[in-house]
C-alpha positions in Angstrom: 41.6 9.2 -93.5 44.2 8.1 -90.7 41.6 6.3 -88.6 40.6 4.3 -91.9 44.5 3.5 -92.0 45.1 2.8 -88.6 42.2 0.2 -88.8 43.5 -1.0 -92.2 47.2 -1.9 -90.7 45.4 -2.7 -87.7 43.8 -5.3 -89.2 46.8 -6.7 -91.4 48.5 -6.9 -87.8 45.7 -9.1 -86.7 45.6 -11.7 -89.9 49.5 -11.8 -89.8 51.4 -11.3 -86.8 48.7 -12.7 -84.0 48.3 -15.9 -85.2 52.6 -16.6 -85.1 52.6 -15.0 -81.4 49.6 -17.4 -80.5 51.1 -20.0 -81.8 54.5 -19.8 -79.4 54.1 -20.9 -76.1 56.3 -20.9 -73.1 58.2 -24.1 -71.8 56.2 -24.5 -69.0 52.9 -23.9 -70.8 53.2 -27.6 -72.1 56.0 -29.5 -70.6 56.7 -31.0 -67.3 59.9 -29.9 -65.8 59.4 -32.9 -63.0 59.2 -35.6 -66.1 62.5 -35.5 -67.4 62.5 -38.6 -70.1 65.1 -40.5 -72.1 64.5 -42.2 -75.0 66.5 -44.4 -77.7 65.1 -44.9 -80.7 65.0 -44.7 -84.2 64.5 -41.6 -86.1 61.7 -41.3 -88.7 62.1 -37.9 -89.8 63.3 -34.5 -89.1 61.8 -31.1 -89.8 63.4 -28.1 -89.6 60.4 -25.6 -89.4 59.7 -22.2 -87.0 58.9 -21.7 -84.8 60.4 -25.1 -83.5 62.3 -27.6 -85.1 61.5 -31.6 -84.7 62.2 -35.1 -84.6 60.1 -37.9 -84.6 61.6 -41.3 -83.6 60.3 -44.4 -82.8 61.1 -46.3 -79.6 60.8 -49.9 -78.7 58.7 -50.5 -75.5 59.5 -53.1 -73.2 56.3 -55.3 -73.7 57.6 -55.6 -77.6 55.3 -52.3 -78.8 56.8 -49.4 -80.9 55.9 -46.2 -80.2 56.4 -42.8 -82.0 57.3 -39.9 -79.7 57.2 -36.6 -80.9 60.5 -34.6 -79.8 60.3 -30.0 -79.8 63.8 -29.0 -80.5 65.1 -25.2 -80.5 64.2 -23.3 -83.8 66.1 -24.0 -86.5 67.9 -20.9 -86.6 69.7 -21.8 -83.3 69.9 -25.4 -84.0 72.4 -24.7 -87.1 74.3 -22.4 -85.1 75.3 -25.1 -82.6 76.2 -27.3 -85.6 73.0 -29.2 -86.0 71.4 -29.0 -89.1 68.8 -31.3 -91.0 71.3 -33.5 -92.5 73.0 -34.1 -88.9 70.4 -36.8 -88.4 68.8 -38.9 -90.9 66.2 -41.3 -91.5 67.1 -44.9 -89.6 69.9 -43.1 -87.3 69.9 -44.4 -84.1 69.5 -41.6 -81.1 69.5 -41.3 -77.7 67.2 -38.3 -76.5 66.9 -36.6 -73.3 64.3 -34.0 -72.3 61.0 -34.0 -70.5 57.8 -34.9 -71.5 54.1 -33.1 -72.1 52.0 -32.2 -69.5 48.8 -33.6 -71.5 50.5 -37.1 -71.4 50.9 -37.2 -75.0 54.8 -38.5 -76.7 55.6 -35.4 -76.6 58.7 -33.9 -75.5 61.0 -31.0 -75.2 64.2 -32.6 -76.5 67.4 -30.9 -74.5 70.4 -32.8 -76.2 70.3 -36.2 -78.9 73.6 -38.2 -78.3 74.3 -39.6 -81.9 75.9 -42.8 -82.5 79.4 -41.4 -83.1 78.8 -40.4 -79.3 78.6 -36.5 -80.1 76.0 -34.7 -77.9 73.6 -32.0 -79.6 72.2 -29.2 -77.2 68.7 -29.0 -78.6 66.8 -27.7 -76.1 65.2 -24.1 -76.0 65.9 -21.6 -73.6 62.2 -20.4 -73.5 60.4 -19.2 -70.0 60.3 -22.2 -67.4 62.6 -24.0 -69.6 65.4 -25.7 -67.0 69.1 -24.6 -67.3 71.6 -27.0 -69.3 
């Protein structure tokens, strides 16, 4: 009888918990600590989700192209406790982003701080393992 609920819990562990601690992955698992990137652009929208929070803005090339660039913020949790919440930033608000990019080369990046145009300067960034020091 305790083997058949050790397996049973077992199991529950496996469909619930594993798949959230698969999901999370260090700093330095994806992004490029030796590609720091800034960006201004247009934001598009804002998600506050876990296990990370985002931004997606778009940015103006040089040869006249518009790119969207994907931008990993903290989780939300944090993020609201440093004042930044999803109403901070809206749809159309100009941004200035600073981070570094993916390792695959995708727009990716690992925001650290968004400067809005008021001038005020968001920490964003995680402090996850290989993650630089603000």
């Amino acid at each position: 009888m305790r083997s058949t609920r050790a397996l049973i819990a077992a199991g529950l562990w496996l469909v619930t918990v594993a798949p959230v601690v698969h999901a999370h992955h260090s700093f330095a698992a994806e992004f490029d600590v030796t590609q720091p990137i800034t960006l201004k652009g247009e934001v598009q929208q804002v998600d506050f989700v876990n296990p990370h929070g985002w931004i997606y803005i778009t940015v103006k090339e040089p040869d006249g192209t518009v790119e969207t660039w994907n931008v990993e913020l903290g989780s939300p949790n944090t993020l609201i406790r440093r004042g930044f919440t999803k109403d901070t930033v809206t749809k159309g608000t100009q941004v200035l982003v600073n981070g570094y990019r993916a390792k695959d080369g995708s727009h990716t990046v690992n925001g650290t701080n968004v400067t809005l145009p008021d001038g005020r300067r968001l920490f964003t960034g995680s402090s996850g393992t290989g993650a630089p020091v603000q």
